[in-house]
Every structure is written in structure tokens, then in C-alpha cells.
C-alpha positions in Angstrom: -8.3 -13.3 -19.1 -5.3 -12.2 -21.1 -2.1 -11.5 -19.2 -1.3 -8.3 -20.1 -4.6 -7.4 -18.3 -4.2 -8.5 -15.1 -0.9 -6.4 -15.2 -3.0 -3.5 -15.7 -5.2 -4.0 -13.5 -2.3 -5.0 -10.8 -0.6 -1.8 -11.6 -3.9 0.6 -11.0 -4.1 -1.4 -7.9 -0.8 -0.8 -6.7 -1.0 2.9 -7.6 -4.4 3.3 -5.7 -3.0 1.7 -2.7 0.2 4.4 -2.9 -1.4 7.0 -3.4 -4.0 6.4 -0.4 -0.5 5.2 1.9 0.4 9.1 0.6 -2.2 10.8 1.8 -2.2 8.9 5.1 1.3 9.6 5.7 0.7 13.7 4.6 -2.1 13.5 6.7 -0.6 12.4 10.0 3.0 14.4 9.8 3.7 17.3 11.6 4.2 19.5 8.9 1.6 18.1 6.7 -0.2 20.0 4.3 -3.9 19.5 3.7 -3.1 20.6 0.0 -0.8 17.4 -0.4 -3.7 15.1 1.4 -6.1 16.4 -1.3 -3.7 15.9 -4.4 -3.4 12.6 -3.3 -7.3 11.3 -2.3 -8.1 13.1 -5.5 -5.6 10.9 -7.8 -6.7 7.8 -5.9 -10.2 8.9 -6.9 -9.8 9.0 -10.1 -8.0 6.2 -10.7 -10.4 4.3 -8.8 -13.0 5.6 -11.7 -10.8 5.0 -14.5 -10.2 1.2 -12.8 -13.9 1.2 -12.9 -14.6 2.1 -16.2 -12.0 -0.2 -17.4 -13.8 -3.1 -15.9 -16.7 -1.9 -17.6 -15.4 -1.8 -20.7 -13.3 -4.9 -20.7 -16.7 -6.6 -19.8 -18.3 -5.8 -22.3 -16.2 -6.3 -24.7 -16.3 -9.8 -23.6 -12.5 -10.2 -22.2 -13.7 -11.0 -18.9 -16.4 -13.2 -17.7 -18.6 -13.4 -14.2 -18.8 -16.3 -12.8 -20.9 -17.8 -9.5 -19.3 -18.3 -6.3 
């Protein structure tokens, strides 16, 4: 798998993870705003998809491979 690859999919990673840490942290302050929770669980969504989709795509254009465990 190419390098520049796993960066990508390192950085989407990251970003899900931040954004999720976001919406927990808007979610439990006092002052939180439900609007700021949803922002946030709805950017982690859809980079979740667009990760997904990536996979997909890099699959089948053949620059990953499956392999048995």
C-alpha cells in the first residue's frame, strides 16, 4: 500500500476521532449547546462515509489487498 495512503487514511482517522472527542466534550459542559453536539456527530458521519467510500474505491482499483487472518 502506497505511503501517501496510509497518511490519508491516518489523517481521516485522526479527524473522526476529534471530532467525536468534540462532541463529547460540547456534550457534557455546562453551557453546552446541542447545536455544537450535532455539527460535530454530523462531520464525524460524514467523514466516516467518505473514509468508507475511499476504501471502496481504493479497493477496487486494486491499491489495497485483503488478506486472511
Amino acid at each position: 500500500m502506497p505511503t501517501y495512503f496510509k497518511i490519508l487514511i491516518f489523517i481521516a482517522l485522526t479527524t473522526i476521532i476529534y471530532n467525536l472527542a468534540r462532541a463529547f466534550y460540547h456534550l457534557f459542559r455546562r453551557e453546552g449547546s446541542s447545536r455544537q453536539v450535532a455539527k460535530a456527530l454530523t462531520l464525524r458521519v460524514g467523514l466516516s462515509f467518505c473514509l468508507f467510500i475511499l476504501l471502496f474505491i481504493a479497493y477496487a482499483a486494486g491499491v489495497i489487498q485483503p488478506h486472511g487472518l
